[in-house]
Backbone bond lengths (Angstrom), bond angles and torsions (degrees), N, CA, C in turn:
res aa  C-N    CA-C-N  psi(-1)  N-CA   C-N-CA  omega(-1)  CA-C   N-CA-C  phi
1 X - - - 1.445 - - 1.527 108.39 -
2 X 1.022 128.93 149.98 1.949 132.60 -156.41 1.791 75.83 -138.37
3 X 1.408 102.38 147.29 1.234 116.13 162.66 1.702 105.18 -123.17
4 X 1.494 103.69 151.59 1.288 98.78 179.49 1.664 115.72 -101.71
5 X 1.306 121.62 164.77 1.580 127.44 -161.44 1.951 103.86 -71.77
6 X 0.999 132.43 132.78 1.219 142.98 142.51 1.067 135.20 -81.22
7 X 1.207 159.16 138.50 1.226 163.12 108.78 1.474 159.40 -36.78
8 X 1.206 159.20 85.20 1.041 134.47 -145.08 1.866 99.87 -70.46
9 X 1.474 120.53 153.69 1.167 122.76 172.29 1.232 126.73 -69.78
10 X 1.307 144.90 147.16 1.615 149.42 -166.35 1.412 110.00 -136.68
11 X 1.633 116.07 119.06 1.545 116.53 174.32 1.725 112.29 -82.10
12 X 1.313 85.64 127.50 1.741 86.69 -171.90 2.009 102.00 -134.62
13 X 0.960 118.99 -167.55 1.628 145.71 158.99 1.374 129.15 -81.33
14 X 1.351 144.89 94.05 1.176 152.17 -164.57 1.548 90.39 -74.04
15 X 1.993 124.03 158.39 1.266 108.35 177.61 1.377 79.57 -63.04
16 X 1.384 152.46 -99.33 1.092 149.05 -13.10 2.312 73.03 -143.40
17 X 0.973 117.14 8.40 1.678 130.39 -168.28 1.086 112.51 62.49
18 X 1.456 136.78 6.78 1.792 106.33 160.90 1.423 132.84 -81.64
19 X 1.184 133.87 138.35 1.487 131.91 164.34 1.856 114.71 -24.84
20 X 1.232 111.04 116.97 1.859 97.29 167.74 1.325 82.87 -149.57
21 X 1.540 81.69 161.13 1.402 130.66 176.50 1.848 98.60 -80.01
22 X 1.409 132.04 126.82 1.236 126.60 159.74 1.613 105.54 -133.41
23 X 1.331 102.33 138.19 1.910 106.13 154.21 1.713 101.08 175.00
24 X 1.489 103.27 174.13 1.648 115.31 -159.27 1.722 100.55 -64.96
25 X 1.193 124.69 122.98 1.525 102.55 154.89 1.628 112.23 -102.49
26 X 1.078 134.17 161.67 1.761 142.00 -171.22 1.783 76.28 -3.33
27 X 1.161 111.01 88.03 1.326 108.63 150.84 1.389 146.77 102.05
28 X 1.922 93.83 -39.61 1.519 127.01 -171.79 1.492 97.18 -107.56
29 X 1.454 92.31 145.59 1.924 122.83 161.22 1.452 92.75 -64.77
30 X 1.459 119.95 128.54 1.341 148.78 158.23 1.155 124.39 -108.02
31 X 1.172 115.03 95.96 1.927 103.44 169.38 1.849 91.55 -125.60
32 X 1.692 102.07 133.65 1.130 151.80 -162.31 1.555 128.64 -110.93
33 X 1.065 134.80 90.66 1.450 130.24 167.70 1.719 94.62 -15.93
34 X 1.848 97.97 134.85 2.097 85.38 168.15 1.732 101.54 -112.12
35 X 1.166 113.40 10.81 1.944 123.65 142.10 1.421 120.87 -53.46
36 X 1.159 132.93 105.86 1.684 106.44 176.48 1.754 103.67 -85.18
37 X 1.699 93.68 164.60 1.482 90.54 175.66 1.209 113.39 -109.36
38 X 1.574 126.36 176.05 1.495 126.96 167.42 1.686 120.22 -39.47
39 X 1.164 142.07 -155.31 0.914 147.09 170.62 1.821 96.29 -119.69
40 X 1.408 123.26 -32.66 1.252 123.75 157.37 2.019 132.45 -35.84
41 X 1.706 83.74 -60.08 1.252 109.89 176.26 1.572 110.13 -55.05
42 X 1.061 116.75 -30.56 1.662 122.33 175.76 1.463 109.90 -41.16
43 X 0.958 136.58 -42.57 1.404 147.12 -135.64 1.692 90.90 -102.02
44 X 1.322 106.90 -64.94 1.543 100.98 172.33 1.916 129.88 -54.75
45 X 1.586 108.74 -16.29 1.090 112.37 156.73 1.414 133.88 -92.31
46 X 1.323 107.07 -2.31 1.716 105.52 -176.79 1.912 89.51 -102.66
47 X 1.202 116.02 -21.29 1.466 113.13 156.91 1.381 130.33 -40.59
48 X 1.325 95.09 -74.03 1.694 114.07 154.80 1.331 145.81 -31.95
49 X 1.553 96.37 -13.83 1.303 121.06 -171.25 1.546 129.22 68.34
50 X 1.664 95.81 15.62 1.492 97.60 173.29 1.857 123.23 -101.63
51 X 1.478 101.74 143.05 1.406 102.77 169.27 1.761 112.98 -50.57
52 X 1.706 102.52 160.57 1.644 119.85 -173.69 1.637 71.38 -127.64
53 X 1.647 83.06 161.90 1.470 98.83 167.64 1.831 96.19 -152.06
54 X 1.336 120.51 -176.79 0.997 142.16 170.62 1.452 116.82 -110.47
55 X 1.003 137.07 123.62 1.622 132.18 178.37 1.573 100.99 -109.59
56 X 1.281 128.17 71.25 1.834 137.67 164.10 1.560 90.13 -90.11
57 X 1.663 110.33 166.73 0.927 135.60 141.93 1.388 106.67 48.57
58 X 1.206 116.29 40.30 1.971 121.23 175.82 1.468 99.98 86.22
59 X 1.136 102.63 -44.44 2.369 100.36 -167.85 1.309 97.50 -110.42
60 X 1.797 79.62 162.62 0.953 119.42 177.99 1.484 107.09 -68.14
61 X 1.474 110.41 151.63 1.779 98.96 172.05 1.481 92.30 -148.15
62 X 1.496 123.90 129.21 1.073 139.27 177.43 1.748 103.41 -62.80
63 X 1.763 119.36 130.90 0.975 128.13 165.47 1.628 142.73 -100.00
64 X 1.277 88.88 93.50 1.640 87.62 -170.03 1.304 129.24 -90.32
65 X 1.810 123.85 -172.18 1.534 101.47 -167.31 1.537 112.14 -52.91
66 X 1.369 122.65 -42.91 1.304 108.20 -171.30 1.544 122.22 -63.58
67 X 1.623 117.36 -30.87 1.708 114.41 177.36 1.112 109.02 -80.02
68 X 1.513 116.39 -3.49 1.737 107.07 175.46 1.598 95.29 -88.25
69 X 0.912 123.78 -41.23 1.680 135.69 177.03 1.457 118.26 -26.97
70 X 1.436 102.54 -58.49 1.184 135.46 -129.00 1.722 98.66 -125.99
71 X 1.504 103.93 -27.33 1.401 112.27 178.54 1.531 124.12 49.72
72 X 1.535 106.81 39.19 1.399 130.57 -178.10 2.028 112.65 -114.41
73 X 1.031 107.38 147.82 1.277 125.79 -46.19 1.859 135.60 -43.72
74 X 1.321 95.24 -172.65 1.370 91.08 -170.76 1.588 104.24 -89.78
75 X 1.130 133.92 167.44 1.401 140.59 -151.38 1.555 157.37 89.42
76 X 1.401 150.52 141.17 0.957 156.18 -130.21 1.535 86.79 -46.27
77 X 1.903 111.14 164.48 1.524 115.21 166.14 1.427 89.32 -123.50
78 X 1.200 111.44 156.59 1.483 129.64 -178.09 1.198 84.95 -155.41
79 X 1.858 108.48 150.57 1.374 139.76 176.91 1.884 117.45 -91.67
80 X 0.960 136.13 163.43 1.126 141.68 177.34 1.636 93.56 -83.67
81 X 1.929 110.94 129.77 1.493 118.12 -172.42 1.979 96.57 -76.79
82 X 1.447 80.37 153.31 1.507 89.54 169.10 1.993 104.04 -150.41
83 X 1.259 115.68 110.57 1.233 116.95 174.04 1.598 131.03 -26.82
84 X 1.018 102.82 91.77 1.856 117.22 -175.02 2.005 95.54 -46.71
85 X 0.809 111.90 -77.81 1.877 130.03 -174.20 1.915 110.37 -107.66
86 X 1.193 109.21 124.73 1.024 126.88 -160.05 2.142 100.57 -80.44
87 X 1.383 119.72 132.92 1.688 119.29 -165.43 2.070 88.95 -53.49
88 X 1.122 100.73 163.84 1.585 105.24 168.33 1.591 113.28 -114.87
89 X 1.209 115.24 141.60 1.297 118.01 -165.23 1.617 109.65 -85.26
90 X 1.550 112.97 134.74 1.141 115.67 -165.32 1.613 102.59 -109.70
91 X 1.423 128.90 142.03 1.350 105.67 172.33 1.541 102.96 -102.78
92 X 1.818 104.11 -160.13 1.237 115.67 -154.64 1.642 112.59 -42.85
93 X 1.725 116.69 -38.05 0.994 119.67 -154.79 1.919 101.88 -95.05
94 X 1.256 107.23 -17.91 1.625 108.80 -177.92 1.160 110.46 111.50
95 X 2.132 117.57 -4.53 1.612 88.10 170.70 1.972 104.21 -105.22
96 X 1.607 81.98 -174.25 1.581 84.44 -169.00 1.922 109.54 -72.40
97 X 1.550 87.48 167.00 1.521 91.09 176.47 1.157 108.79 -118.54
């Protein structure tokens, strides 16, 4: 049996400037809204096609049908980040193009 790597989660700066949540879950790069959402709001993100996660115990923990089910573990839900406004490209000198 292989277990996969975890991480504890880290609040950092997206380029794109929002606050997220990033670290490994069983394996995968996670970056995370660091807002949690309702348990309502869930529904409109697995619509969307975005990952939920769980934020217990420092990490992130991917939520699937059964921990949404089951509502295990216990702790904040946060959505999988997706860049609101795209970085703007600066040239050599720093202004825009």
């Amino acid at each position: 049996m292989s277990h996969l790597i975890s991480t504890d989660a880290t609040r950092t700066s997206c380029r794109c400037g929002a606050v997220v949540l990033v670290a490994v879950d069983e394996g995968l790069a996670v970056r995370a809204d660091a807002d949690p959402i309702p348990p309502t709001a869930e529904i409109a993100a697995l619509v969307d096609g975005r990952w939920t996660y769980t934020h217990a115990g420092g990490q992130l923990i991917y939520r699937d049908a059964a921990r949404i089910r089951s509502n295990t573990p216990a702790g904040c839900i946060h959505r999988e980040h997706r860049c609101i406004k795209k970085p703007e490209q600066l040239d050599l000198f720093g202004s825009k193009k």
